[in-house]
Structure formats: C-alpha cells, structure tokens
N, C-alpha and C positions, 0 to 999 in steps of 0.2 A: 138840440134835436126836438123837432116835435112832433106829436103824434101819429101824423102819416109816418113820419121816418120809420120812427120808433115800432110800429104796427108794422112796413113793411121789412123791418130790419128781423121781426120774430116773425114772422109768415117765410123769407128766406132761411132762416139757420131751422125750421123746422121742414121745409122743404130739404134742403141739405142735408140733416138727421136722418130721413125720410130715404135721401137716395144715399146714403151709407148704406144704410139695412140694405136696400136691394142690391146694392154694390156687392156687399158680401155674402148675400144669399145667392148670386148668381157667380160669385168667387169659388163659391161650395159645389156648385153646381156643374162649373168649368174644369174642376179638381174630381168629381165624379164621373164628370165624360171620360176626363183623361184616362181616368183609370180602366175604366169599361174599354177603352179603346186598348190599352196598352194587355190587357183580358182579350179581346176579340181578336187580336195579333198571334196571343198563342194558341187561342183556338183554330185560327187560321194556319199556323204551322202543323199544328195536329192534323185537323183534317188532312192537310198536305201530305203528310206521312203517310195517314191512314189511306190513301188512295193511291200512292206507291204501293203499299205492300198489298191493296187489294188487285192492282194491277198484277203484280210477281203471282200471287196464289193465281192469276184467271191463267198468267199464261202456263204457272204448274200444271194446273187442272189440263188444258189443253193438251198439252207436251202426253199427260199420260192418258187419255182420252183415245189421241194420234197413237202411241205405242204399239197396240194390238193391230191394229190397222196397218202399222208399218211390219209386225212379225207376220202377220196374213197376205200381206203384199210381196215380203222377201221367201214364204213358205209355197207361192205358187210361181213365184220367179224362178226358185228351183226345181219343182215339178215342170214346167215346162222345157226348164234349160235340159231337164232330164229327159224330157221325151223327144224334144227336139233332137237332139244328140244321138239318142237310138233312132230314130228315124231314120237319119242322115247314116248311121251304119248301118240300119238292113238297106236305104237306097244304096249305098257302096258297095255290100256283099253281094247283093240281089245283080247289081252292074257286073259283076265281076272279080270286086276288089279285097281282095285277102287281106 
C-alpha cells in the first residue's frame, strides 16, 4: 500500500467513526420521538374523553336550564285548559245547556 492508500484508507474509517456517532445519536433520537409519539397518543385519548364528558355535563346543564321552562310552559297549559273549559261551560249554560 502506499501512502495515498494508506491516508485515504484513515480519512475513510474516520469518516465511518464519524457516521457511527451520528448513526447513533439520531438512533436516540428516533427512540425519543417514538416515545413522545406513543405520549401524545394518550394524551390524545384523554383529551378525547375529556371532551365527551364536557359534552354529557353541557347537555346536563341544558336539560336543567330547560326544566323550569318546561314546568312554566305545562303550569300555563293548565290554566288555560282551565279557563278554556269554563268558558266553553258558561258559553253552554248561558245557550241553554244544563
């Protein structure tokens, strides 16, 4: 061998050296993604959850919101049915009708 070889045979295996280390630091790195990924997964199912059951309480909250609103709505249903009803019997009595 001689000394071109030789020189370029050590400028390759320290090139080589050279892309080990990055091989492996970007090995590390590919193993920290993963990890972070397989982390943001379960973060993403939480959220998931948590926006289910923020949904259930919005429509809880609504449901009892509506409530009142439906006992004021069936509280004048029957005053009316009530008055309607007597009406219709003094119009009957007032006709005639016993």
């Amino acid at each position: 061998m001689d000394k071109n070889e030789l020189e370029r045979l050590v400028s390759i295996e320290q090139r080589s050296k050279s892309n080990s280390k990055r091989l492996d630091e970007h090995d590390k790195k590919l193993e920290e993604l993963s990890d972070m990924y397989v982390a943001l997964t379960k973060v993403d199912n939480k959220v998931e959850n948590v926006k289910q059951d923020v949904s259930v309480i919005k429509q809880d909250i609504k449901d009892i919101k509506e409530k009142p609103s439906k006992r004021l709505d069936q509280i004048i249903g029957d005053i009316l049915s009530v008055l309607i009803g007597g009406l219709i019997g003094f119009i009957l009595i007032r006709l005639g009708m016993k």
